[in-house]
Each structure stands twice: as structure tokens, then as C-alpha cells.
C-alpha positions, 0 to 999 in steps of 0.5 A: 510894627516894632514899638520903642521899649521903655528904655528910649531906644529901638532895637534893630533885627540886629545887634545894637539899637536905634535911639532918640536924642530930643523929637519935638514940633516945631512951627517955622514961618515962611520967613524961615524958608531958606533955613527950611531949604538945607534940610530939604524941606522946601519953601512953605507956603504957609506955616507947616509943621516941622519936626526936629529930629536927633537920632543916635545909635548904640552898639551898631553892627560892625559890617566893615572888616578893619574898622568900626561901620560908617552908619548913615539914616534913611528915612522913609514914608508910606505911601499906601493905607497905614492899615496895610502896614499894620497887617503887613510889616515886612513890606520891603523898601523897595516897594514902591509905597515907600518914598525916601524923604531925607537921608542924614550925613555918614559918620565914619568909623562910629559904632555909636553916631550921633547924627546931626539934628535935621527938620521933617514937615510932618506932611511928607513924612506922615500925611500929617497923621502922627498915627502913621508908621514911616521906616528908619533904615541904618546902613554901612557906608560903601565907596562903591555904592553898596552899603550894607544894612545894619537894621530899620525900625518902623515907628509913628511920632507917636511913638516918638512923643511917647518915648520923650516922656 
């Protein structure tokens, strides 16, 4: 479990660090499906609670040889106990306790990207539990497929809140 340090930004296992513009609730009503829909959200059947994040990195690892990384986001929830991640925070993402709930768009050749503002129902990302860790992974863009980790984080929306204040 790695919490945000005081400075609003959360450093990788590797140089540089994953930041955080504005994190904040947000009620969308089920007039507002289709919007919901880009992000994939789905269609609410009632009002459900959306979170609207703003992710940004700083002085991200180079992992390309001629030009700065092509950073992109993978956002993660756990499926298991939160307990169990507290014990264990090296749980892989790989594990099959991790599900991939949103991936944000590549930014070419930035070291320091700020990725576009996205929408997350609380409900897949933390079973409404604000105390449940999820995991931000940080990767280099590959044509071929195999990206290149830059750095995660696990974090909780309370951590996220805290950081805000």
C-alpha cells in the first residue's frame, strides 16, 4: 500500500511520479446515460456515483531509446478481500483478483502527460468502498504490443480526497 505523500503526487517504484490534478464526486442522473457511455461507464439504472478523475505524470521514465515514453494509464480494481491487499501489496496484476476497468488515451512522446479528465462509477472501481485500495499502472506505448512498465501505485478515494485538501 503506498499512501500520497504531502506533495500531491505518488511516486513510482521508478523515477518520476504519478499526480493528481482535480478527483472529486459527482451524481449523473440517467438522462445523462449516453455521455456516461464514452467513458465507459454504462447505462445507470438509477443514480450512481461517478468520479471524475484528472491524472497527470511528472518526470516519467524514459523506456524509449530515441524519444521521451508514450505514457498511458491502467486502472485496476480488486476483486478479492481488501484485507488481503493490505497483507499483500505485491499482488501482481495479473492475478485474476485484478479487473482492468478503464485505460486512458496514449500521450506521445511527454515525460510529463496530462491525460484527459475521465468518469469512474465508484461501484466497479471500489464496491462503493472509498476505503478499497484499486492500482494505477504507468506504461510505455509499444506498436508491437509490448509495453513497457513505467511504475503503479495503489491507492483508495480516500487517499485521493485527502490528497485534495
Amino acid at each position: 500500500y503506498v499512501p500520497f505523500p504531502a506533495s500531491n503526487s505518488v511516486q513510482s517504484p521508478l523515477n518520476g511520479g504519478l499526480g493528481l490534478g482535480a478527483v472529486g464526486p459527482g451524481m449523473f442522473p440517467p438522462s445523462s446515460s449516453s455521455s456516461l457511455q464514452n467513458f465507459g461507464v454504462g447505462v445507470p439504472s438509477a443514480q450512481i456515483e461517478n468520479w471524475v478523475f484528472e491524472l497527470s505524470g511528472q518526470k516519467l521514465d524514459r523506456k524509449d531509446l530515441f524519444s521521451p515514453s508514450d505514457p498511458f494509464l491502467n486502472i485496476y480494481a480488486f476483486r478479492g478481500n481488501k484485507q488481503e491487499l493490505i497483507n499483500d501489496p505485491n499482488i501482481p496484476n495479473s492475478d485474476s483478483r485484478w479487473k482492468m476497468i478503464h485505460r486512458t488515451e496514449v500521450i506521445k512522446d511527454d515525460a510529463n502527460p496530462n491525460w484527459k479528465p475521465f468518469v469512474l462509477d465508484i461501484g466497479p472501481l471500489c464496491d462503493n468502498d472509498r476505503l478499497k485500495p484499486f492500482l494505477i499502472d504507468c506504461y510505455d506505448y509499444d506498436d508491437d504490443g509490448s509495453h513497457d512498465f513505467i511504475g503503479s501505485c495503489i491507492v483508495s478515494l480516500i487517499d485521493l480526497q485527502q490528497t485534495r485538501k
